[in-house]
C-alpha positions as CSV (number, residue, x, y, z in Angstrom):
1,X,69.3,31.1,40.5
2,X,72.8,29.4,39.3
3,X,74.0,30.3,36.0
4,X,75.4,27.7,33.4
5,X,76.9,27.9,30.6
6,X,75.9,24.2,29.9
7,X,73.2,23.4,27.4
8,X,69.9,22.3,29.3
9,X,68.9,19.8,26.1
10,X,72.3,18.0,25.6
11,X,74.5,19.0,28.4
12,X,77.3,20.6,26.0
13,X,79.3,22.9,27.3
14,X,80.2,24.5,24.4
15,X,77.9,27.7,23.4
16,X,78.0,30.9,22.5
17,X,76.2,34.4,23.2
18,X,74.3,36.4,20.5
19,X,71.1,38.5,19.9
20,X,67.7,38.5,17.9
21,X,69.0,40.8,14.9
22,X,66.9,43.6,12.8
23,X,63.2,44.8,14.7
24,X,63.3,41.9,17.4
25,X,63.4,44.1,20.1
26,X,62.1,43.4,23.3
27,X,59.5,46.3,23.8
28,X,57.4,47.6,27.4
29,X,53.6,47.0,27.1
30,X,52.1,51.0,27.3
31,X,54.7,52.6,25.7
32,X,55.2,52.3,21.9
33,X,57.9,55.0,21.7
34,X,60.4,53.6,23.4
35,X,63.3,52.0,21.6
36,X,62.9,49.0,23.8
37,X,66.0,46.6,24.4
38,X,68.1,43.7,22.5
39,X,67.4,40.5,23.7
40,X,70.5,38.6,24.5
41,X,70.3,34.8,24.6
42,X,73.2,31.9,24.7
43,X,73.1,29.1,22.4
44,X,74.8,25.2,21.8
45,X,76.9,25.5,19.7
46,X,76.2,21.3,19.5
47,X,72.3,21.0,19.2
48,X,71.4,24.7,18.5
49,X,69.1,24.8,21.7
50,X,68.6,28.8,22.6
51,X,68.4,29.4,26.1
52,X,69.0,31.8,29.0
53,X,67.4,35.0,26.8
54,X,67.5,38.6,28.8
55,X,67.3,42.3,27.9
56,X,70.2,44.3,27.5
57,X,68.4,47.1,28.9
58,X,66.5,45.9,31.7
59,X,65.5,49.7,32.9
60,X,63.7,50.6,29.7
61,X,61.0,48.7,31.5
């Protein structure tokens, strides 16, 4: 898979990179003591489209 920083829903190039805030962690099925992970996603800065979301912490799963 290619990565782009160009915005699939207006074709902008110009975004930005952020994560949910507060208890929107991204948590493994079976285990409800783990801490879990931030999700980090990229957003247009020209439409407000979020896109290309992943876990910070891909081995807490």
């Amino acid at each position: 898979m290619i990565r782009t920083d160009k915005c699939p829903n207006c074709g902008s190039l110009g975004t930005g990179k952020g994560y949910w805030s507060g208890y929107a962690a991204l948590m493994p099925l079976g285990n409800p003591l783990s801490m879990g992970s931030k999700v980090i996603v990229r957003v247009c800065r020209e439409c407000g489209r979020i896109f290309d979301l992943h876990a910070e912490k891909p081995e807490k799963f």
